[in-house]
C-alpha positions in Angstrom: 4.0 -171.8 0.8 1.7 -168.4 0.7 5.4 -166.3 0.1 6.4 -168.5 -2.8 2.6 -167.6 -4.1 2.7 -164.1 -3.9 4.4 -162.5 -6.7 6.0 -159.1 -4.8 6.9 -157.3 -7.7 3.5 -157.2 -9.3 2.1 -156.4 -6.0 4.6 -153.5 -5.7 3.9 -152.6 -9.3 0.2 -152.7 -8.5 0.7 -150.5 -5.7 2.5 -147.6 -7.1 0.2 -147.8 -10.3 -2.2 -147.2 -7.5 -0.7 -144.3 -6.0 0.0 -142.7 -9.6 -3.3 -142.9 -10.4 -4.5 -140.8 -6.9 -2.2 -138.4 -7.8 -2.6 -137.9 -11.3 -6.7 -137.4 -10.5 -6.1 -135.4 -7.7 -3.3 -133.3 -9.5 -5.9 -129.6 -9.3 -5.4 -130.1 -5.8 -2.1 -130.8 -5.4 -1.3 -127.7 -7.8 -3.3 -125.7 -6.0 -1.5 -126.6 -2.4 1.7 -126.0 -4.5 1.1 -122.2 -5.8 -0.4 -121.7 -2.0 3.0 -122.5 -0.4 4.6 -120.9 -3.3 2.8 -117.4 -2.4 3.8 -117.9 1.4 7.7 -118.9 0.5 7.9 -116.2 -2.6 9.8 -113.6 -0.5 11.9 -115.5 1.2 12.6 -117.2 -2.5 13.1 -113.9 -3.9 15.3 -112.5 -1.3 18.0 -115.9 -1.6 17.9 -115.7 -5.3 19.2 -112.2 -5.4 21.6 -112.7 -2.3 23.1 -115.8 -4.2 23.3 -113.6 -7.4 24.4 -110.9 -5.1 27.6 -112.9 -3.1 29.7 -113.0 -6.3 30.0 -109.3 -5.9 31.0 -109.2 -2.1 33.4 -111.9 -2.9 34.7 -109.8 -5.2 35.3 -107.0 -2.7 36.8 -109.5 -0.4 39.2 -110.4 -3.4 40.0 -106.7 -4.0 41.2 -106.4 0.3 37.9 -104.8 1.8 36.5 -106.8 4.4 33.7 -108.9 4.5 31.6 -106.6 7.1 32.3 -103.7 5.2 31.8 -105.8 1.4 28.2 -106.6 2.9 27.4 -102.7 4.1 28.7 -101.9 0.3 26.4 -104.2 -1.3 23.1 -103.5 0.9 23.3 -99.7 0.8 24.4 -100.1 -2.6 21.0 -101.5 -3.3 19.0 -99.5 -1.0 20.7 -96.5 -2.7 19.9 -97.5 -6.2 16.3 -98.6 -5.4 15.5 -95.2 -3.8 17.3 -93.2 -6.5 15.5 -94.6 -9.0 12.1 -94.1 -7.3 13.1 -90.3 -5.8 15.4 -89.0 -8.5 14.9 -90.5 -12.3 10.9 -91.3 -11.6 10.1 -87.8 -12.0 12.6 -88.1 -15.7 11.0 -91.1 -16.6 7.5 -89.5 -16.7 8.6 -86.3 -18.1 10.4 -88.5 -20.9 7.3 -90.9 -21.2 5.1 -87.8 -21.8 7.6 -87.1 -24.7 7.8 -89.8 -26.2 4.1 -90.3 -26.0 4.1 -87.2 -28.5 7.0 -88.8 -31.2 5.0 -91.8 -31.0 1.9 -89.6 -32.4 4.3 -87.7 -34.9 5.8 -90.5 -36.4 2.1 -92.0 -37.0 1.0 -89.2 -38.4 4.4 -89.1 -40.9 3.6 -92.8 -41.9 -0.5 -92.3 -42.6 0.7 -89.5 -44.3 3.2 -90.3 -46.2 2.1 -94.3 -47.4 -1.3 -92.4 -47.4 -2.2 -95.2 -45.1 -5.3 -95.0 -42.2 -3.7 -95.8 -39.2 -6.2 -93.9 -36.8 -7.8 -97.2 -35.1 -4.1 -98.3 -34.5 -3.1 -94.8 -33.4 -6.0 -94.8 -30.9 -5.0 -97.8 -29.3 -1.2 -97.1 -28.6 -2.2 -93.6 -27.3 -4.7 -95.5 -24.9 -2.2 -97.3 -23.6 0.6 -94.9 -23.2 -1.7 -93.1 -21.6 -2.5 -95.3 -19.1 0.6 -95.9 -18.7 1.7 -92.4 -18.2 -1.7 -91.7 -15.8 -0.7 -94.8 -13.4 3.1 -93.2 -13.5 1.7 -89.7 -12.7 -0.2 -91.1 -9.9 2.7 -93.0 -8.2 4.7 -89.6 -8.4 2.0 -87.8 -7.0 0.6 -89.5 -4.6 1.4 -89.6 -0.7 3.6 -91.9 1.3 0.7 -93.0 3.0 -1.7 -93.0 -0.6 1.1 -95.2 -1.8 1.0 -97.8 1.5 -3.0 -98.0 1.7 -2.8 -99.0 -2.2 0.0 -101.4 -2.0 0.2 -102.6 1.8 0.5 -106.2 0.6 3.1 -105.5 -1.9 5.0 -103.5 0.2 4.8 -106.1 3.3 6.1 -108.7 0.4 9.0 -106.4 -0.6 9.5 -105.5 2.7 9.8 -109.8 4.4 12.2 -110.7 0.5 14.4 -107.5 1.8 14.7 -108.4 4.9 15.2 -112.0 4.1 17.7 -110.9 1.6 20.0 -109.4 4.0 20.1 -112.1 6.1 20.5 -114.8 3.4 23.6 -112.4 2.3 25.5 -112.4 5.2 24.9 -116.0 6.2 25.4 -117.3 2.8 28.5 -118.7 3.6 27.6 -120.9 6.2 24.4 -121.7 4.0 27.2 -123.3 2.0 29.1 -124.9 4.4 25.9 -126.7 6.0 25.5 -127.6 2.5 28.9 -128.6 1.8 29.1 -131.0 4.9 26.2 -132.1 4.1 27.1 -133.4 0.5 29.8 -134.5 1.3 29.0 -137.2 4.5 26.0 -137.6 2.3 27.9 -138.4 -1.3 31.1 -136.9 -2.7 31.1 -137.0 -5.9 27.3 -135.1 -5.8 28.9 -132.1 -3.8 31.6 -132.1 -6.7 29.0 -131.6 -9.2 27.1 -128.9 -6.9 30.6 -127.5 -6.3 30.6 -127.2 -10.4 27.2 -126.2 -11.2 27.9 -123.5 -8.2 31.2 -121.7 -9.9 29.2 -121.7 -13.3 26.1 -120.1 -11.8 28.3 -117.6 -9.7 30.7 -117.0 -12.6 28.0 -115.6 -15.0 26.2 -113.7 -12.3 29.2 -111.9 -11.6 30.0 -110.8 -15.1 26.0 -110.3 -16.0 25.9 -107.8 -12.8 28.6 -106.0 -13.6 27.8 -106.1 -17.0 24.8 -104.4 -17.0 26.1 -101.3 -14.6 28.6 -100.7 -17.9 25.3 -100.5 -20.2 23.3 -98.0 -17.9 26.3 -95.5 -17.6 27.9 -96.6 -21.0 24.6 -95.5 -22.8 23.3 -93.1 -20.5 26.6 -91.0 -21.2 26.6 -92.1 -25.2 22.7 -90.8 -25.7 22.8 -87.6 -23.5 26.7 -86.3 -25.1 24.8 -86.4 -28.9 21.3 -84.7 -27.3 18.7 -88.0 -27.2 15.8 -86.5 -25.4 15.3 -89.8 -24.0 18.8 -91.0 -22.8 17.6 -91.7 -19.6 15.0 -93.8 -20.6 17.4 -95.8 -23.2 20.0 -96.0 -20.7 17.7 -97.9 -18.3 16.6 -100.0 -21.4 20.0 -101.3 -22.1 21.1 -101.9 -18.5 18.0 -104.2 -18.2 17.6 -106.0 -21.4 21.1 -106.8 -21.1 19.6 -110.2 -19.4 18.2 -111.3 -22.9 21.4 -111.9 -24.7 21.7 -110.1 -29.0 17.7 -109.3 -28.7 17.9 -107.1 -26.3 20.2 -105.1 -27.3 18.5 -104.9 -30.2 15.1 -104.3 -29.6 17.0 -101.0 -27.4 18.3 -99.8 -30.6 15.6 -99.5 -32.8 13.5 -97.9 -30.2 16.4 -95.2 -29.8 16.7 -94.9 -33.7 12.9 -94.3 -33.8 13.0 -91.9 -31.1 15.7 -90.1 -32.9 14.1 -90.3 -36.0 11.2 -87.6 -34.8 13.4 -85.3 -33.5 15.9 -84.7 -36.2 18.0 -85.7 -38.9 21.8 -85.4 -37.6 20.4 -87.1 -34.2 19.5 -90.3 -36.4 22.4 -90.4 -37.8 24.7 -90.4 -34.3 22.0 -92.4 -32.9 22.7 -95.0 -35.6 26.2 -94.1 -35.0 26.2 -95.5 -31.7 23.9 -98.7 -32.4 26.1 -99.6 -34.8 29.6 -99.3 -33.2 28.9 -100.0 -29.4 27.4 -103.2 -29.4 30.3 -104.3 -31.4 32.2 -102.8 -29.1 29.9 -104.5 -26.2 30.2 -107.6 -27.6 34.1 -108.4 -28.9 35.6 -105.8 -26.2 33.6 -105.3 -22.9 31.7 -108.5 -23.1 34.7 -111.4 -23.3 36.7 -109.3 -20.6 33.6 -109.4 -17.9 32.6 -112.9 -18.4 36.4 -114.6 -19.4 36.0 -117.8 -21.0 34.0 -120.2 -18.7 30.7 -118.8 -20.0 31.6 -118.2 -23.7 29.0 -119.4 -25.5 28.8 -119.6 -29.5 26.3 -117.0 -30.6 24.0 -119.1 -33.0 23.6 -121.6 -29.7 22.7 -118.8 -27.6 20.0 -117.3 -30.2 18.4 -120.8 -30.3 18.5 -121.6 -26.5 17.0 -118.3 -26.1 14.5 -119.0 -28.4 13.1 -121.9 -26.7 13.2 -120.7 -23.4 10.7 -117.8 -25.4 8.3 -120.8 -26.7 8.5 -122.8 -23.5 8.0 -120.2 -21.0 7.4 -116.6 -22.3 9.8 -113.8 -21.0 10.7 -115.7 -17.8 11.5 -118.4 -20.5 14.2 -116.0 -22.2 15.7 -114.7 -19.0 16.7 -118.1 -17.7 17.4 -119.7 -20.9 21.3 -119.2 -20.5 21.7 -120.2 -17.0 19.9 -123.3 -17.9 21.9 -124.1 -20.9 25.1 -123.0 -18.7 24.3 -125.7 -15.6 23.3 -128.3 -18.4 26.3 -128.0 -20.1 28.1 -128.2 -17.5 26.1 -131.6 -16.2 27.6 -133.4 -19.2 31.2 -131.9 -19.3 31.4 -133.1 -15.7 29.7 -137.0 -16.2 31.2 -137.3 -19.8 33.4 -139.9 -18.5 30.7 -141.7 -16.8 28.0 -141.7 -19.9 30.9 -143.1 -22.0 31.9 -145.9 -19.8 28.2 -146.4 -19.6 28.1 -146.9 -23.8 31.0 -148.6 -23.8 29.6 -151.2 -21.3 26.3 -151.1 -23.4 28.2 -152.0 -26.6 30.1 -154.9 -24.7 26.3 -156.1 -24.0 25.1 -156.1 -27.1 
């Protein structure tokens, strides 16, 4: 009599209006909990995103006929050796370059309050500030001790030290990482360890062509910038290689710091500066670019300008360096359940 009373969906209703409303009040502390396992987990979060960004490239050894012990010893040193080269070896360059730059930054202030007849001399102040402080917190890095630099930074070295560590061992046991994961998906539900499976090739596809990518750019226009005399070829080298992860802007922000560089210094080096900004990235992009990443990953240019301006609005420059991959995995989540969202309007339109 009472059961055919009660109304159970109400009460369930009831309840989990209930439990959204203690969460939604208590959402500060819930956040707070969140970023505090967050800080615990970051290495360890770290160190798997770069070893899964990482395994396309000891795959690709393994594809090439050097085995997998010896692809993982390639890839870590690899790292290691990059990591310490550019702390031992272009540190010292970068400051020495900084410090010049510091001065065309000056000069070419001085040309334009000159020249427009313009007073710039609050604006000048402030970006000599803060290439200074720059340049003073870079001086002090490359000065100090070993053991200066670990009684400054013990915590971010013990943080860089756990995501390493964790990195290595994520590398070599990614594979059964994705076998657990693969079992799993697939006693769990098929078709979800198809669309992992699809989402995974995607992700690993335009990892593989971004790293490799991005090694052409650092020697590509390292080489290009030093053969015509850019006193800061280093520095621009470097530049490319990394903005290389912000698809057309990079690139372009890159170039017309190297073509204001060049303009301090003379006028037949802004001219082969220009040279180069103006042919290579064509060459870059219709050449190097479609050969590195094939075809999975083209994208139409005007879609990637717009995805990477929203990733900008949504979420700053963390925004613009995911924006791709998240276009790429949701692009990918409707070519693979196209089918299934058109049977789904089709049964809609039956209804109606």
């Amino acid at each position: 009599m009472l059961k055919n009373k009660l109304n159970y969906r109400i009460i369930n209703l009831a309840a989990l209006m209930i439990l959204l409303y203690i969460g939604f009040s208590n959402i500060g502390l819930w956040w707070g909990i969140i970023k505090k396992c967050i800080s615990v987990l970051f290495p360890f979060i770290i160190g798997f995103a770069f070893a899964y960004a990482f395994t396309p490239l000891v795959r690709l050894l393994e594809k090439k006929g050097v085995p997998r012990v010896l692809s993982l010893l390639i890839v870590i040193f690899g790292i290691i050796f990059i990591v310490v080269g550019v702390f031992l070896l272009t540190l010292p360059m970068i400051y020495d370059q900084l410090s010049l730059t510091l001065k065309m930054v000056v000069e070419i202030l001085h040309t334009i309050s000159e020249k427009f007849n313009i007073n710039i001399d609050f604006f000048e102040m402030e970006v000599t500030d803060y290439l200074n402080v720059i340049l003073n917190s870079l001086g002090s890095v490359t000065s100090s001790t070993a053991i200066e630099l670990l009684g400054k930074s013990f915590d971010f070295i013990g943080k860089f030290i756990v995501g390493f560590v964790g990195f290595i061992y994520f590398l070599v046991d990614m594979e059964k990482i994705r076998d657990s994961v693969r079992d799993f998906l697939m006693s769990f539900h098929p078709r979800s360890f198809q669309y992992i499976q699809c989402m995974d090739t995607e992700i690993s596809h335009y990892l593989k062509g971004l790293e490799i990518f991005m090694f052409i750019q650092l020697f590509e226009y390292c080489f290009l910038f030093f053969i015509i005399g850019h006193p800061n070829w280093l520095i621009l080298g470097v530049l490319s290689c990394l903005t290389t992860i912000i698809p057309y802007f990079g690139g372009l922000i890159t170039n017309i710091i190297a073509i204001i560089m060049a303009s301090v210094v003379s006028f037949p080096l802004v001219v082969a500066t220009s040279i180069i900004c103006l042919i290579f990235p064509q060459v870059d992009g219709y050449l190097i670019s479609p050969k590195v990443y094939g075809k999975t990953n083209n994208v139409n240019p005007l879609i990637t300008i717009m995805v990477v301006s929203i990733g900008g609005t949504l979420a700053g420059m963390i925004g613009i360096v995911v924006a791709l991959p998240c276009y790429l995995l949701l692009r990918t989540t409707y070519l693979f359940f196209k089918k299934d969202l058109k049977k789904g309007m089709n049964l809609v339109k039956e209804t109606i």
